[in-house]
C-alpha positions as CSV (number, residue, x, y, z in Angstrom):
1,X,0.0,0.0,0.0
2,X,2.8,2.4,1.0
3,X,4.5,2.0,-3.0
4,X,0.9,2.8,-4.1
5,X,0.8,5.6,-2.3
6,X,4.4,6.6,-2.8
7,X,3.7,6.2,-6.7
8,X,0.6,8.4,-6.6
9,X,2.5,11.2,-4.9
10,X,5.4,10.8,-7.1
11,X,3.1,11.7,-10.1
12,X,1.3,14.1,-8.4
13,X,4.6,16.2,-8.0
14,X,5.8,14.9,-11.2
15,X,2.3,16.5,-12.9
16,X,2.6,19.7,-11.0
17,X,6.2,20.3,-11.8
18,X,5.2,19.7,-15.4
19,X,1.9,22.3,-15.5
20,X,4.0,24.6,-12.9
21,X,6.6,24.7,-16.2
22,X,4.4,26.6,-18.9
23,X,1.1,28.6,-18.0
24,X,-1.9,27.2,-19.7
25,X,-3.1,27.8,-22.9
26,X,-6.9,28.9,-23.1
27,X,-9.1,29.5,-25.9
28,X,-10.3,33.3,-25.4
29,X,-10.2,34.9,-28.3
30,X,-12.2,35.3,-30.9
31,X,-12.3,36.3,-34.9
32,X,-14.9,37.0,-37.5
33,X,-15.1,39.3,-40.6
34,X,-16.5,42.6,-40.0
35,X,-19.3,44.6,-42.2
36,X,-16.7,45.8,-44.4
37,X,-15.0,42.2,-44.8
38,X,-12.2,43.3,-42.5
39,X,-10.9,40.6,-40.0
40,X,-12.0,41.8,-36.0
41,X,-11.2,39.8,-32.8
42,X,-12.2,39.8,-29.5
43,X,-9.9,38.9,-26.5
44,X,-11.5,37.9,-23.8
45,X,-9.0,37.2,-20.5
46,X,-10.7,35.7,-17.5
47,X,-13.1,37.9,-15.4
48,X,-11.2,41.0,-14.0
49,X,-7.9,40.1,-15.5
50,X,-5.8,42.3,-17.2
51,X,-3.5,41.2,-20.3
52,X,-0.6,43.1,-20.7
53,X,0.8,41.5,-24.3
54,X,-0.1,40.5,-27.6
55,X,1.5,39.0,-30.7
56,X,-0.1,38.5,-34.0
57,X,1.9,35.8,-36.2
58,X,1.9,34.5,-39.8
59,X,3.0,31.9,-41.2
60,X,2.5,29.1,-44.8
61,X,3.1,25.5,-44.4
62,X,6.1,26.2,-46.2
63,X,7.9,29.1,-43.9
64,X,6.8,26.8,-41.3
65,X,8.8,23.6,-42.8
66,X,11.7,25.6,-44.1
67,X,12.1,27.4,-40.0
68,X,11.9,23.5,-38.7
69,X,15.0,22.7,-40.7
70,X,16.8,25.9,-40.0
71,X,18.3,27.3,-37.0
72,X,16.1,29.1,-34.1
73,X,16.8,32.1,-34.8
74,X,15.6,31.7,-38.9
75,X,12.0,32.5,-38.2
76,X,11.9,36.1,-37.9
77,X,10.1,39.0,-39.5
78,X,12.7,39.3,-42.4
79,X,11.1,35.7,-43.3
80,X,7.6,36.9,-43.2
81,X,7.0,34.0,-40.6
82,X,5.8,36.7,-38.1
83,X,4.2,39.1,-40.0
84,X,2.6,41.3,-38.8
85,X,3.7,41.4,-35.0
86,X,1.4,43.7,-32.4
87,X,1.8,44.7,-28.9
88,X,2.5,45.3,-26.4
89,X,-0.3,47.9,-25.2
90,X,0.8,50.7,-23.4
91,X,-1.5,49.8,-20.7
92,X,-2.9,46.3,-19.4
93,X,-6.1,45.6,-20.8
94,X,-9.2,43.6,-20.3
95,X,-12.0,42.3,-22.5
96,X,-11.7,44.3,-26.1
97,X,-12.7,44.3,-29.3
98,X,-10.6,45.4,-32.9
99,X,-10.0,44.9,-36.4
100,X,-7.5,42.5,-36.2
101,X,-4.8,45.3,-38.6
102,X,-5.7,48.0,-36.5
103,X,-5.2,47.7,-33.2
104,X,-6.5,50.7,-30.9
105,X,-4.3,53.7,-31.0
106,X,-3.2,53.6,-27.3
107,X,-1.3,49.8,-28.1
108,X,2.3,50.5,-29.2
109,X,2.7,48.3,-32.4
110,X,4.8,47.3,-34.8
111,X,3.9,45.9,-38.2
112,X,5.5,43.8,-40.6
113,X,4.2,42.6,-44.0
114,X,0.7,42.7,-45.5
115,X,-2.1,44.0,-43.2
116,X,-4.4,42.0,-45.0
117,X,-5.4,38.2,-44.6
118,X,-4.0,36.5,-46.8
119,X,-4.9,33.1,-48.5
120,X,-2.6,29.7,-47.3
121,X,-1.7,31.9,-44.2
122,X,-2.4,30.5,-40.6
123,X,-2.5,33.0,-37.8
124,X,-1.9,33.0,-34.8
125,X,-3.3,35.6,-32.0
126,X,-2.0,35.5,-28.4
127,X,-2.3,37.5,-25.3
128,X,-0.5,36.6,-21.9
129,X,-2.2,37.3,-18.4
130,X,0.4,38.4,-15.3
131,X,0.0,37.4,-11.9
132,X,3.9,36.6,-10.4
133,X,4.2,35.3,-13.7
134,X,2.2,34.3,-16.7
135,X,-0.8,32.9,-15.3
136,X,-2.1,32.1,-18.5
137,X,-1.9,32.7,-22.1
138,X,-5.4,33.3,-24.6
139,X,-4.5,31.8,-27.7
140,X,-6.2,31.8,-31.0
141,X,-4.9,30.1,-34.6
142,X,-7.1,30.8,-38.1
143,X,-6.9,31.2,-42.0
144,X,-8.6,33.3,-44.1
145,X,-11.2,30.5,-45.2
146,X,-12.0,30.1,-41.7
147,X,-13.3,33.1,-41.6
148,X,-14.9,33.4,-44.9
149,X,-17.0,30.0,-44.0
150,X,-18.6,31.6,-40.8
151,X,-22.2,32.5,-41.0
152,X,-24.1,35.6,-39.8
153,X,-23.5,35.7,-35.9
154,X,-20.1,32.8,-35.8
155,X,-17.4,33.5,-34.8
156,X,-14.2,31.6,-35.0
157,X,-13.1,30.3,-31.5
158,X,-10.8,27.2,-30.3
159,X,-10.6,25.6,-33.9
160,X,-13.9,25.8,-35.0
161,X,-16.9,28.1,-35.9
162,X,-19.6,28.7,-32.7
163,X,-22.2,31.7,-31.8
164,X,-21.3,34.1,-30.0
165,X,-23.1,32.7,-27.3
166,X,-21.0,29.5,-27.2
167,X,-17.7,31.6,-27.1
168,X,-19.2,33.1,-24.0
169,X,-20.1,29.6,-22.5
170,X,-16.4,28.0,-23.8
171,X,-15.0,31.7,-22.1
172,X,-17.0,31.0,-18.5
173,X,-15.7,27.2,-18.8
174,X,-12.2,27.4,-19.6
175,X,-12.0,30.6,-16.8
């Protein structure tokens, strides 16, 4: 009985080592297209929290096979693999909504490449959330079709299309 119990302890701390390592990764943010056929997103951090960076990234399957057999360093906005790149806000900021090329005026930003969605791009949106540390990171990856195949009233949350209503509910679950 004592091993059993040893052994479930010993993965216990093993597990919590392992999730103490990396914050988690949570699906709260959301894009759609606009009225004028613009990409918009809406980050969404956990009840009262306050974000305090974003990074937009781009990428093709290509860049991302050609920076897997190159050196770290290789991936960088010369390459168009991070293109464009935004953040961080001058200021922390809680749940807001922009077009996804212009972020609000108040953000410092830098922008590389086409402010435009592209087709064969994937992006990637994230936003980190400080306590000590990162407590936790809002992530969000989509193409262009995504996006063009939502309906009236989708949005395009944690891999797939969903109301606004279930972004809400998928919010208030993973928070």
């Amino acid at each position: 009985m004592k091993r059993v119990v040893g052994a479930v302890v010993g993965v216990a701390a093993g597990v919590g080592l392992l999730t103490a390592c990396s914050p988690a990764q949570l699906p709260l943010a959301a894009a759609w297209l606009g009225t004028d056929g613009q990409p918009v997103v809406l980050v969404k951090p956990c009840g009262h929290d306050r974000a305090g960076d974003i990074d937009l990234g781009s990428w093709t399957e290509e860049e991302m096979a050609d920076a897997a057999s190159e050196t770290p360093e290789s991936p960088d906005s010369d390459t168009g693999w991070r293109t464009p790149l935004v953040g961080p806000p001058v200021e922390p900021f809680g749940t807001t909504t922009f077009p996804l090329f212009e972020p609000p005026r108040s953000w410092r930003t830098e922008a590389t490449g086409p402010q435009k969605l592209a087709p064969g791009r994937t992006y990637s949106l994230t936003f980190k959330v400080y306590g000590t540390g990162v407590k936790y990171t809002g992530d969000l990856y989509f193409t262009a079709k995504d996006l063009t195949s939502l309906h009236p009233g989708q949005v395009w949350a944690d891999d797939r299309a969903m109301s606004r209503d279930d972004f809400d509910d998928l919010v208030d679950d993973k928070c």
